[in-house]
C-alpha positions in Angstrom: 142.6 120.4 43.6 142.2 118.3 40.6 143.9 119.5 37.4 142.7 119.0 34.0 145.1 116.5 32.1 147.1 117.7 29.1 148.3 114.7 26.9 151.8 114.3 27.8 152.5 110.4 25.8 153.7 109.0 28.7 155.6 111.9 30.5 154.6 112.0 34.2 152.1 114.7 34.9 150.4 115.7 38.2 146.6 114.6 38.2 145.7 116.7 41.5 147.3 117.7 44.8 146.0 118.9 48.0 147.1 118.7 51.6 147.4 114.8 52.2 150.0 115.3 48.8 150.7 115.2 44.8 148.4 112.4 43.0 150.7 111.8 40.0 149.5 109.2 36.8 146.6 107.8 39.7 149.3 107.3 42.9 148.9 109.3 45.9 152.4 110.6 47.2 152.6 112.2 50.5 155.0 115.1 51.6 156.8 117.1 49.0 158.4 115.8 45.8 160.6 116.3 42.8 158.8 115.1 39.8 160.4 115.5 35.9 159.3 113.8 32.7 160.2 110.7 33.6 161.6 110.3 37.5 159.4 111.2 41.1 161.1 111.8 43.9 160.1 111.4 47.1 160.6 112.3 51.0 161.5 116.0 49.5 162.3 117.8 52.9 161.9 121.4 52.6 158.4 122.8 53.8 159.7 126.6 52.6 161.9 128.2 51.0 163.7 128.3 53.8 164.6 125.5 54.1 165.5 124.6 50.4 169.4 124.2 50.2 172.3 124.2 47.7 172.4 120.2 48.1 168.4 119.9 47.1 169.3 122.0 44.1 171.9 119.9 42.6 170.4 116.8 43.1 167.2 119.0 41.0 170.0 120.4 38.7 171.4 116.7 38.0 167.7 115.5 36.5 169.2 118.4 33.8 165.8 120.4 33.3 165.6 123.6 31.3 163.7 124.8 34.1 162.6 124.5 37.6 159.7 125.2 39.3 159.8 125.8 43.0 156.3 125.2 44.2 156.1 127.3 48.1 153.2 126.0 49.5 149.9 128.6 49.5 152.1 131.7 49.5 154.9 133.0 47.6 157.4 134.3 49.2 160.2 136.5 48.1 163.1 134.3 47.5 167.2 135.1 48.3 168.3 134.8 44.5 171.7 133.9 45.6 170.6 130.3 46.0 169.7 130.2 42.8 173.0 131.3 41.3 174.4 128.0 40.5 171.7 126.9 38.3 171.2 129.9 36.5 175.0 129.9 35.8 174.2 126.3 33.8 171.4 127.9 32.0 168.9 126.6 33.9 165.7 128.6 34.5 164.4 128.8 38.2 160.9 130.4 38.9 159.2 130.5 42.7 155.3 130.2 42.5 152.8 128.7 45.1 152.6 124.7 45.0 149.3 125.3 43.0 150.7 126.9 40.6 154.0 125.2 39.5 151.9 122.2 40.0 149.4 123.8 36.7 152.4 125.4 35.2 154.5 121.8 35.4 152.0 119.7 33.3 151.5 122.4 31.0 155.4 122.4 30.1 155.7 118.9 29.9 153.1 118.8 27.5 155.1 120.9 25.5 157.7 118.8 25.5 160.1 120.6 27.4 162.4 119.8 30.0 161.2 120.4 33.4 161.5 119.8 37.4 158.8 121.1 40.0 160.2 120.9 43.1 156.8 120.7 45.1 156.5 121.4 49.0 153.3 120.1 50.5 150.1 122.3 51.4 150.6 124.0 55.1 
């Protein structure tokens, strides 16, 4: 799905994602990734929520966003808030949306200038 480009001045922003991975500023990346302002990061292992771990969120909670967006693939699934506990304890927003959806709700962030991670798992 492509998205439509908000202008950013610079900031990384997703240009389109579907199952082969996240096209970010014209480069495909396969598999899941962590993408902020100014950082990607690739080879992100969890495929669900499930399998997203306290580790994964501290190495998201040390790019010090104001918020991160989980991205579940193409269904959101209820998540086990207690995971989230130690970033909401450093005032860190979390919200769990499909991959679609943090993907559209990333750019738009970063284009208001606002500190954010997506934390995308691929397409199943």
């Amino acid at each position: 799905m492509e998205l439509t480009p908000q202008p950013t001045d610079g900031r990384l922003t997703i240009d389109s994602f579907s199952p082969a991975g996240f096209v970010v500023d014209g480069t495909l990346y396969p598999g899941g990734i962590i993408i902020c302002a100014s950082k990607i990061i690739t080879g992100f292992p969890a495929t669900c929520l499930a399998h997203l771990t306290g580790q994964q969120l501290e190495q998201i909670s040390s790019l010090r966003p104001e918020l991160v967006l989980i991205g579940c693939g193409t269904k959101q699934p209820l998540p086990d808030h207690r995971l989230f506990v130690p970033l909401l304890q450093k005032g860190i927003g979390v919200e769990i949306m499909t991959t679609a959806a943090a993907c559209r709700t990333y750019n738009v962030v970063v284009s208001e200038d606002r500190e954010a991670v997506a934390a995308l798992m691929p397409l199943d």
